[in-house]
C-alpha positions as CSV (number, residue, x, y, z in Angstrom):
1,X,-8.7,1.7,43.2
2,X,-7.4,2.2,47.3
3,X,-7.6,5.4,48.4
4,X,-4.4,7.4,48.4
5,X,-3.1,5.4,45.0
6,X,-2.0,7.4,42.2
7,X,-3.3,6.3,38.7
8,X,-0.7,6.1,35.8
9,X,-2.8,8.4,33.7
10,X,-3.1,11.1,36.2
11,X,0.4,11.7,36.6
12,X,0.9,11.5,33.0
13,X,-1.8,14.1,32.9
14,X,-0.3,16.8,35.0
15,X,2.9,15.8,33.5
16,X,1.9,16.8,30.4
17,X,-1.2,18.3,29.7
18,X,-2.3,17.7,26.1
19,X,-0.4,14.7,24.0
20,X,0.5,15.5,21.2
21,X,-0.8,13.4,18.2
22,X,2.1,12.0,15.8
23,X,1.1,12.9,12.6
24,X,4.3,11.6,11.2
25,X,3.7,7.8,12.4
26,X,0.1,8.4,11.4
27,X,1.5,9.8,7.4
28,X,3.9,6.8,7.3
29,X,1.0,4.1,8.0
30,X,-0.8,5.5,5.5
31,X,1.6,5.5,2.8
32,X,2.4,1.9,3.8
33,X,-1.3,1.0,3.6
34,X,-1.8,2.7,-0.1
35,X,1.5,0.9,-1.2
36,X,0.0,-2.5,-0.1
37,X,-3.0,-1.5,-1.8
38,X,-1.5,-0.5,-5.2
39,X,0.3,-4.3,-5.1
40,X,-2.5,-6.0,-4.6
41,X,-4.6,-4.3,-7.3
42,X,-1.2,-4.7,-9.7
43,X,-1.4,-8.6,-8.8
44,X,-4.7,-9.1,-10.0
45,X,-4.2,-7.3,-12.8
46,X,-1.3,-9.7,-13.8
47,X,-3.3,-12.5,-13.2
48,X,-6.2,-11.2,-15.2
49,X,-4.3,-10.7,-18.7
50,X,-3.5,-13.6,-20.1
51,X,0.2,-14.0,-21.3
52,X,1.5,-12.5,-25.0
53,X,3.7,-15.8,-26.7
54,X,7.4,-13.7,-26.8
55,X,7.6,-12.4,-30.9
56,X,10.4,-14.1,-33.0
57,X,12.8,-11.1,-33.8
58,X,13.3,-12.8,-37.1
59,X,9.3,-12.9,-37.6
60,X,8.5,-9.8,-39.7
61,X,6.1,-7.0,-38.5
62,X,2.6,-7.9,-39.6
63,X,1.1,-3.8,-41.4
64,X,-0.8,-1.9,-39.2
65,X,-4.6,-3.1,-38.5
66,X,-4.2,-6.2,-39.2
67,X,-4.3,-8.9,-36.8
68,X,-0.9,-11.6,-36.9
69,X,-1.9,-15.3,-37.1
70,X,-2.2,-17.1,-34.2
């Protein structure tokens, strides 16, 4: 630095003394972050389970307990 220059970051300094964090920015990243979270986790869910063959409405019910034929 030459001698009689002013830094950026001193001016902004006396200018204002104490920044101000923004909390809001900060929230909103967060919540973006846990979203993108939460649909990653729900995709590898889905790709875990394997898929259910769509029932025949027509098909009756099979009783409780017991398991349909495959």
């Amino acid at each position: 630095m030459q001698a009689g220059s002013i830094c950026f970051l001193t001016v902004l300094r006396e200018v204002n003394p104490l920044a101000k964090p923004n909390f809001q920015f900060q929230k909103r990243q967060k919540e973006l972050e846990k979203k993108r979270k939460q649909e990653e986790k729900r995709q590898r869910k889905l790709e875990k389970t394997p898929e259910r063959p769509a029932m025949n409405p027509d098909e009756p019910l099979p009783p409780p307990g017991e398991v349909p034929p495959a």
